[in-house]
C-alpha atoms as an extended CHARMM CRD file, in Angstrom:
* protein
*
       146  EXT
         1         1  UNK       CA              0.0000000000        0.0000000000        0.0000000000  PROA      1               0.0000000000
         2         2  UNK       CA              2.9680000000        2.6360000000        0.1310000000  PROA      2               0.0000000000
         3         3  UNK       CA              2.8680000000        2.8280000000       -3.1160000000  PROA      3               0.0000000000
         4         4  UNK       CA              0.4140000000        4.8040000000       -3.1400000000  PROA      4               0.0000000000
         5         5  UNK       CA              1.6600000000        7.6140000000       -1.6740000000  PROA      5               0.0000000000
         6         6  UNK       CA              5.6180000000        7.1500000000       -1.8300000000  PROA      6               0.0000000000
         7         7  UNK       CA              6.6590000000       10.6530000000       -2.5390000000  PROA      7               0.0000000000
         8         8  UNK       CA              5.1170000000       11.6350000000        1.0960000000  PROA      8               0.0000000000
         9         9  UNK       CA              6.2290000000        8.3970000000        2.7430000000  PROA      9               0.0000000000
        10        10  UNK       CA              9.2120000000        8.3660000000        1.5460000000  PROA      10              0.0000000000
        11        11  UNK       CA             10.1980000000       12.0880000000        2.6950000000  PROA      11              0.0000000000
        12        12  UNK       CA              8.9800000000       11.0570000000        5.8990000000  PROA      12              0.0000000000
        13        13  UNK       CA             10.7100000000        8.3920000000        6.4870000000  PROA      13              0.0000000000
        14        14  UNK       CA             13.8400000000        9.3670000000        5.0830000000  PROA      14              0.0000000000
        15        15  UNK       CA             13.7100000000       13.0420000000        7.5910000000  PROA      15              0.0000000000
        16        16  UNK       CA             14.0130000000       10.7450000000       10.6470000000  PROA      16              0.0000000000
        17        17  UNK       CA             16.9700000000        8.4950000000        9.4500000000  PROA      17              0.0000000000
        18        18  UNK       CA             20.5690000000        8.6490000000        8.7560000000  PROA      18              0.0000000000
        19        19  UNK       CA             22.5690000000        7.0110000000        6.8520000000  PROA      19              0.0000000000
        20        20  UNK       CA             24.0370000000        4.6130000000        9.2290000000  PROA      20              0.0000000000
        21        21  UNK       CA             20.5850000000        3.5650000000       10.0430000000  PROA      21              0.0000000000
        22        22  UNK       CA             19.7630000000        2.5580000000        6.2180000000  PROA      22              0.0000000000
        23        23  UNK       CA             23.1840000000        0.7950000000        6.7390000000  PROA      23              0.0000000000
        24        24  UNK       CA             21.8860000000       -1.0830000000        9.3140000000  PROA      24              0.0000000000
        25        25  UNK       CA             18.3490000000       -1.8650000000        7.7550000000  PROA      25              0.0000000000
        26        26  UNK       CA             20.4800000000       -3.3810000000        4.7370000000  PROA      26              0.0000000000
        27        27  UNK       CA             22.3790000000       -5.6900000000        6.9570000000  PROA      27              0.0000000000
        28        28  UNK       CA             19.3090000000       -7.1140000000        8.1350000000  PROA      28              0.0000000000
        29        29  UNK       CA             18.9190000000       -9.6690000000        5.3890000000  PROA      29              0.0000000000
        30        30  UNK       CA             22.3060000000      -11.1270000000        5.8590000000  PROA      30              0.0000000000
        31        31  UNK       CA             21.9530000000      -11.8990000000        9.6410000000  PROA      31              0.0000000000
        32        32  UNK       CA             20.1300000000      -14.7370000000       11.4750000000  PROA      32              0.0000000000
        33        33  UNK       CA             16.4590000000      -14.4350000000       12.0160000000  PROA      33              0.0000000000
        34        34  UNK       CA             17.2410000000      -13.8390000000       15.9290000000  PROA      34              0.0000000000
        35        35  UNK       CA             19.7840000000      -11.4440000000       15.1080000000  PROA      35              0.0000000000
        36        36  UNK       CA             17.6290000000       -9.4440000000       12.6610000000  PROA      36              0.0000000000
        37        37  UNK       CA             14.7770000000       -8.8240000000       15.1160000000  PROA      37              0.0000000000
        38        38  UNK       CA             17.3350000000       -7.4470000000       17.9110000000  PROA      38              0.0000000000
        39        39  UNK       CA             18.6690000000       -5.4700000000       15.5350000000  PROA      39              0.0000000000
        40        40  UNK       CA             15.2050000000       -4.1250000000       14.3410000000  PROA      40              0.0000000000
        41        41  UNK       CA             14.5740000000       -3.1640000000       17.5170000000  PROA      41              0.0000000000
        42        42  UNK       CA             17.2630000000       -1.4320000000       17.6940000000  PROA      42              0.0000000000
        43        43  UNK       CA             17.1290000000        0.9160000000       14.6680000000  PROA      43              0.0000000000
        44        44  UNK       CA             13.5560000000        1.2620000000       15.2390000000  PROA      44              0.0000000000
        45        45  UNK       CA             15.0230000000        2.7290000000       19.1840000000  PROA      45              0.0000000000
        46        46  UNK       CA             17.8880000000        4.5830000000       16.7850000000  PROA      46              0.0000000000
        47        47  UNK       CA             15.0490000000        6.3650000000       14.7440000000  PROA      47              0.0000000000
        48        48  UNK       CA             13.0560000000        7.1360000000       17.7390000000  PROA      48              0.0000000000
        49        49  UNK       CA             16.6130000000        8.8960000000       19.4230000000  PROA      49              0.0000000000
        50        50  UNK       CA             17.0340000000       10.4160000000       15.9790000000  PROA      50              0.0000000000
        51        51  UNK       CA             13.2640000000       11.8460000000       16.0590000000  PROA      51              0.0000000000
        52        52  UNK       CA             13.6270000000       13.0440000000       19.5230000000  PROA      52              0.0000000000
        53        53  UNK       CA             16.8350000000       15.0830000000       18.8830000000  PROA      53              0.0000000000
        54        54  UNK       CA             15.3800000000       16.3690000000       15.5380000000  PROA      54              0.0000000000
        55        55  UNK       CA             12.7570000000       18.5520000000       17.4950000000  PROA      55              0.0000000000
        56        56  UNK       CA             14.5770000000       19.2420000000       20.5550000000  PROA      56              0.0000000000
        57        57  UNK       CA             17.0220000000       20.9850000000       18.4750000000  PROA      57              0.0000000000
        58        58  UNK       CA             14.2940000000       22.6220000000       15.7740000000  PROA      58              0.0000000000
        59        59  UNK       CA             10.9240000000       22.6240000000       17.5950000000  PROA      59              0.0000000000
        60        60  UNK       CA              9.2450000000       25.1110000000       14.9270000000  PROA      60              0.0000000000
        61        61  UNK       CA              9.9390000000       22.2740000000       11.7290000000  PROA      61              0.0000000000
        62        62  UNK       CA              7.8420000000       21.8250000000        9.9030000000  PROA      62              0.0000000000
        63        63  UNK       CA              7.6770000000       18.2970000000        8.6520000000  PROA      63              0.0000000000
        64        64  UNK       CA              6.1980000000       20.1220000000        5.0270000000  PROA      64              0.0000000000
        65        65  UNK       CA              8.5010000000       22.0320000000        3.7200000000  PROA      65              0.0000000000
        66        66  UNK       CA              7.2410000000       24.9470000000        1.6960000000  PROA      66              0.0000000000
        67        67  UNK       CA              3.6560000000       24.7440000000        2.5790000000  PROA      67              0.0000000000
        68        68  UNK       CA              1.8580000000       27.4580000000        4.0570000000  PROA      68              0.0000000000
        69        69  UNK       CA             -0.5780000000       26.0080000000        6.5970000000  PROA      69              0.0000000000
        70        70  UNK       CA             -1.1980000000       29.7850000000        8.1430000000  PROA      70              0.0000000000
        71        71  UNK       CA             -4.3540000000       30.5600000000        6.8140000000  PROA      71              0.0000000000
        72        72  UNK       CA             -5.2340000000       27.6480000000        4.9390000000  PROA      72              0.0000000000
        73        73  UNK       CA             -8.3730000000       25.4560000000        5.3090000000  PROA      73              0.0000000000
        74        74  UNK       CA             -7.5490000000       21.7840000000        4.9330000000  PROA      74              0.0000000000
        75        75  UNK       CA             -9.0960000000       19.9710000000        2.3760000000  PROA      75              0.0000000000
        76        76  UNK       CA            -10.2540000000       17.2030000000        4.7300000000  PROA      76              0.0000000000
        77        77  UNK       CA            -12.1540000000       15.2430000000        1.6330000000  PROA      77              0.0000000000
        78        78  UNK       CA             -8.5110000000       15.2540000000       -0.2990000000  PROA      78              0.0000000000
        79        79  UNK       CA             -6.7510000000       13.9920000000        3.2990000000  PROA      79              0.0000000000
        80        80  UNK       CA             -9.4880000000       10.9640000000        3.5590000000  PROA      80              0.0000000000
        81        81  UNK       CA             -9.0560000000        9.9700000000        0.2910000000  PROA      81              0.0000000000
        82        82  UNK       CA             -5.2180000000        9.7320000000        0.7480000000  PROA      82              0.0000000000
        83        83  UNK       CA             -5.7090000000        7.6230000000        4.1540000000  PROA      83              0.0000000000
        84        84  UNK       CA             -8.1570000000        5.6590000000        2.5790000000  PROA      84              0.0000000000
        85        85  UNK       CA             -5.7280000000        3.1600000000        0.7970000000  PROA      85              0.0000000000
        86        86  UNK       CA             -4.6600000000        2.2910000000        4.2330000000  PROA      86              0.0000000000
        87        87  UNK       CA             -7.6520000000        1.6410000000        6.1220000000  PROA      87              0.0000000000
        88        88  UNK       CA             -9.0670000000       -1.8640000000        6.6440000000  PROA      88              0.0000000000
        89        89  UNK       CA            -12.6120000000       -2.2050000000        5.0000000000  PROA      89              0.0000000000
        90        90  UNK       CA            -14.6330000000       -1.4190000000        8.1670000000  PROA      90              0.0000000000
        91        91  UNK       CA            -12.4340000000        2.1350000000        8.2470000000  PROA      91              0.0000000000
        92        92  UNK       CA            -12.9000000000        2.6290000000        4.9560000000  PROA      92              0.0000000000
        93        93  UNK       CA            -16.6170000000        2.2900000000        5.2850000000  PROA      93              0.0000000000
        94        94  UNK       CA            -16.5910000000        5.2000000000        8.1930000000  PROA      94              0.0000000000
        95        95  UNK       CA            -14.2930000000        7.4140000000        6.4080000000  PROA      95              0.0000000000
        96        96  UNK       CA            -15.7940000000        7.2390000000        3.3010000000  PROA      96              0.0000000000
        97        97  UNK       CA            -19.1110000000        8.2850000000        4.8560000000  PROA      97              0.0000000000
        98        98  UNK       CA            -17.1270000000       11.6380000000        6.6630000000  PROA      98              0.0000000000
        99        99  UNK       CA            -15.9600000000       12.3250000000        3.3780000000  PROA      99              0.0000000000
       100       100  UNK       CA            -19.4250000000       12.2530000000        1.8930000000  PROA      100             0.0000000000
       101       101  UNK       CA            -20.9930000000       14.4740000000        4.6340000000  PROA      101             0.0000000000
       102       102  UNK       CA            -18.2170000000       16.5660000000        4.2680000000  PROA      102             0.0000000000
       103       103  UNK       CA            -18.8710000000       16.7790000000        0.1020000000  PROA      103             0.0000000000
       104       104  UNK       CA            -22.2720000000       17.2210000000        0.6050000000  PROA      104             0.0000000000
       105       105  UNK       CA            -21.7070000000       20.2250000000        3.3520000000  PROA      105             0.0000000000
       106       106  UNK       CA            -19.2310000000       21.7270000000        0.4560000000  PROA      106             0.0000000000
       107       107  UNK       CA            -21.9110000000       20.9160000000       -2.0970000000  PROA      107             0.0000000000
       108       108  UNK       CA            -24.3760000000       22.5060000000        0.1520000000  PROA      108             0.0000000000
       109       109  UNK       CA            -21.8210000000       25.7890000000        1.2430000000  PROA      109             0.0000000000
       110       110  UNK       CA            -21.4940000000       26.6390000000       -2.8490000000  PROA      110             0.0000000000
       111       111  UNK       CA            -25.4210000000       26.2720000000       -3.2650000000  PROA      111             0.0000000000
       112       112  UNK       CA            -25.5730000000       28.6850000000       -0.3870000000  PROA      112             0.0000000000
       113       113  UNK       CA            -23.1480000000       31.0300000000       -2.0880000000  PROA      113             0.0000000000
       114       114  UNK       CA            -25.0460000000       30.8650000000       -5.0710000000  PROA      114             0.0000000000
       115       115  UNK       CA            -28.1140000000       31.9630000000       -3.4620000000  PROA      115             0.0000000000
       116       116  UNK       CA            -26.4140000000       34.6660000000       -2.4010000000  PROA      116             0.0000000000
       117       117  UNK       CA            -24.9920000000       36.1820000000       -5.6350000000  PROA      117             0.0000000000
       118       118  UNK       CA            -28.4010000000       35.5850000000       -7.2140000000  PROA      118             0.0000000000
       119       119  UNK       CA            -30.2210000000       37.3420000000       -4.1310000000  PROA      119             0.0000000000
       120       120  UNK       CA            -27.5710000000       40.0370000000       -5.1370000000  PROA      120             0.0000000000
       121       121  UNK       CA            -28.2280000000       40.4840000000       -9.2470000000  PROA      121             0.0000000000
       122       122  UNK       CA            -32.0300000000       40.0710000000       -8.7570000000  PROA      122             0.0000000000
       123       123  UNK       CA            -33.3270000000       41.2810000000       -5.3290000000  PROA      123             0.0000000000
       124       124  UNK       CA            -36.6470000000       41.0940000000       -6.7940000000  PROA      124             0.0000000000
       125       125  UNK       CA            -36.8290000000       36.9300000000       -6.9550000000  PROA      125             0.0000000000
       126       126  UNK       CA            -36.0520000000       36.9580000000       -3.0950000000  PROA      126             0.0000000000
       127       127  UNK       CA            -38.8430000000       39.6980000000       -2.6210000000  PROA      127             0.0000000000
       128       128  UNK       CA            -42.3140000000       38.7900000000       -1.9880000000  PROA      128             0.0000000000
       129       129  UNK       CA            -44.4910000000       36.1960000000       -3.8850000000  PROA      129             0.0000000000
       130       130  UNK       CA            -41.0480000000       36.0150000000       -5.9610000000  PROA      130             0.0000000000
       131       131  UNK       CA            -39.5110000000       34.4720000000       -2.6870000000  PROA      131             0.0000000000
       132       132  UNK       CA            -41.5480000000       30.9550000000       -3.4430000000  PROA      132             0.0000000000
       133       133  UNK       CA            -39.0150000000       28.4770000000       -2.3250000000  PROA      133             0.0000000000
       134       134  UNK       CA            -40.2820000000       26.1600000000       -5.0740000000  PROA      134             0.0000000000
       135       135  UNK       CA            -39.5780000000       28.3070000000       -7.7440000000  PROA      135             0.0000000000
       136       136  UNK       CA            -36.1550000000       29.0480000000       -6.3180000000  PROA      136             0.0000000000
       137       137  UNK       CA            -35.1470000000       25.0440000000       -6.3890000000  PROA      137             0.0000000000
       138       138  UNK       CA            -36.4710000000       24.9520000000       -9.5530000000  PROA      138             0.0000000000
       139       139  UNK       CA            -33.9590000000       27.5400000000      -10.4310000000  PROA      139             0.0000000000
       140       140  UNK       CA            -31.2710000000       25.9040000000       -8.9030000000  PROA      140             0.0000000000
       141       141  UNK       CA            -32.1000000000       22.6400000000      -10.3810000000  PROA      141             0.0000000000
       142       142  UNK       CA            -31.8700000000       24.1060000000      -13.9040000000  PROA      142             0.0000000000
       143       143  UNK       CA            -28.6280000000       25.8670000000      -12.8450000000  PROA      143             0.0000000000
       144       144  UNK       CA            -27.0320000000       22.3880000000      -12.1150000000  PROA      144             0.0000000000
       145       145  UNK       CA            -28.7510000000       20.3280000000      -14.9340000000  PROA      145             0.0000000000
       146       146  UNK       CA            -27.1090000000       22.7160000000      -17.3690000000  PROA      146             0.0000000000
């Protein structure tokens, strides 16, 4: 399932390693299997020490270089989707209905704003018998069909 998502797994992965941990990791097929399991352990504790000493020393890093996340609104629906490969199927069943409820709040926030703008070019629909609610969906409806 990593390969779904390498570039960001990858960078991960490789910002809390050195290069005589990858040593290591490559020596692991050439030892016994009781060997290789002590010393898994023991660059797993390396990468851990590693991690540690990464943010003591720079607490503000930012493990995304280059993005901006002052000011920005996640895009949740984008995040689930790139979890999703990595949930088991009874995950994937609750995520995927968040992300739905979270399209159909979007879906629902741009029919809003569209209300708006056309409350704003025609004052006179949203004004008395031209407020009917009915003839505003069926408005909308054409809007989207189109």
């Amino acid at each position: 399932m990593d390969g779904d998502h390498p570039d960001k797994i990858m960078a991960f992965d490789a910002l809390f390693t050195t290069n005589h941990i990858r040593m290591m990791k490559l020596l692991l097929g050439y030892l016994e299997p009781p060997l290789q399991g002590k010393l898994a352990v023991y660059i797993k504790f390396l990468e851990l020490q590693y991690t540690l000493t990464f943010f003591h020393r720079t607490p503000r890093a930012s493990l995304c270089p280059g993005a901006d996340m002052q000011g920005r609104g996640a895009d949740y629906t984008a995040i689930l989707d790139e979890i999703l490969p990595f949930c088991s199927s009874s995950e994937r069943e609750t995520l995927e209905t968040i992300r739905n409820t979270l399209q159909n709040f979007q879906n629902m926030q741009e029919m809003m704003e569209t209300i708006q703008m056309l409350r704003e070019v025609s004052p006179e629909m949203f004004s008395g018998e031209g407020a009917d609610m009915s003839q505003m969906m069926q408005m909308m409806q054409g809007m989207f069909d189109s």
